[in-house]
C-alpha positions in Angstrom: 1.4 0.8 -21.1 -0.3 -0.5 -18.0 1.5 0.2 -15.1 2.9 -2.7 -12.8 1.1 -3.2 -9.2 2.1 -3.8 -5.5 -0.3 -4.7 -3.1 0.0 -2.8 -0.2 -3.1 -3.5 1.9 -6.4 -5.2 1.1 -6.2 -7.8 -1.3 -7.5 -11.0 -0.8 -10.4 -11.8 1.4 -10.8 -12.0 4.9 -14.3 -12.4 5.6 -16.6 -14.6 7.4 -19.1 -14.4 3.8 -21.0 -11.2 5.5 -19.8 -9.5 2.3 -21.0 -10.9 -0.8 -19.2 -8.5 -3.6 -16.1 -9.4 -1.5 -16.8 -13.5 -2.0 -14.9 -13.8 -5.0 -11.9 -13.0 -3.1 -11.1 -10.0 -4.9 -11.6 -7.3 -2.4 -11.2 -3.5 -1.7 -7.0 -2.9 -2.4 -4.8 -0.4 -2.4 -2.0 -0.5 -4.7 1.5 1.6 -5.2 2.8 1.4 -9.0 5.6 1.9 -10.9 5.1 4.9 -12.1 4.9 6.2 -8.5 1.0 6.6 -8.5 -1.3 4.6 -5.9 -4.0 3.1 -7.0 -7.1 1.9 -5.8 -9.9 -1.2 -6.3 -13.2 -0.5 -4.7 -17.4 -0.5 -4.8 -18.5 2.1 -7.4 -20.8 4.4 -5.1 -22.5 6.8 -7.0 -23.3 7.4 -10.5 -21.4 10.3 -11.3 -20.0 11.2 -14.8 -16.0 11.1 -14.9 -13.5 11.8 -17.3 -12.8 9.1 -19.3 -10.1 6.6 -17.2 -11.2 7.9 -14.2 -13.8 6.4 -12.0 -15.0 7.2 -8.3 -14.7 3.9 -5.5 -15.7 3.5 -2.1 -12.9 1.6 0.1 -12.9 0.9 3.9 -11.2 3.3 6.3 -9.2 0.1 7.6 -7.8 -0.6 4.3 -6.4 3.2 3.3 -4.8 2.9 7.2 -3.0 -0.3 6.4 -2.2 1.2 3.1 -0.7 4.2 5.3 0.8 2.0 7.7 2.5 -0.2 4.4 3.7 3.6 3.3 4.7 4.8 6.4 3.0 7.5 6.8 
């Protein structure tokens, strides 16, 4: 079962369109799920083999803050 999301910071886009990838308004996000995991949407940056589910992203420093800010941590 796929767990349910929460958008904690990221999310939609808040560019000026100096980000192309980000144009579709479907940006880097961090998430917090139900099954008390975070998750996270970003660029794939390198091509490295990972298990199978797993996959490495690249996501701004100012994102993971406002994710730790949304957390309180």
């Amino acid at each position: 079962m796929e767990p349910q999301l929460r958008l904690i910071a990221g999310g939609p886009c808040k560019t000026n369109g100096d980000d192309p990838p980000c144009g579709r308004d479907d940006c880097p996000t961090v998430f917090t799920t139900d099954r008390g995991t975070i998750a996270v949407q970003g660029y794939t940056t390198i091509n490295r083999e990972t298990p199978e589910g797993e996959g490495i992203v690249e996501i701004p420093e100012a994102v993971l803050r406002e994710a730790f800010r949304a957390l309180g941590w």
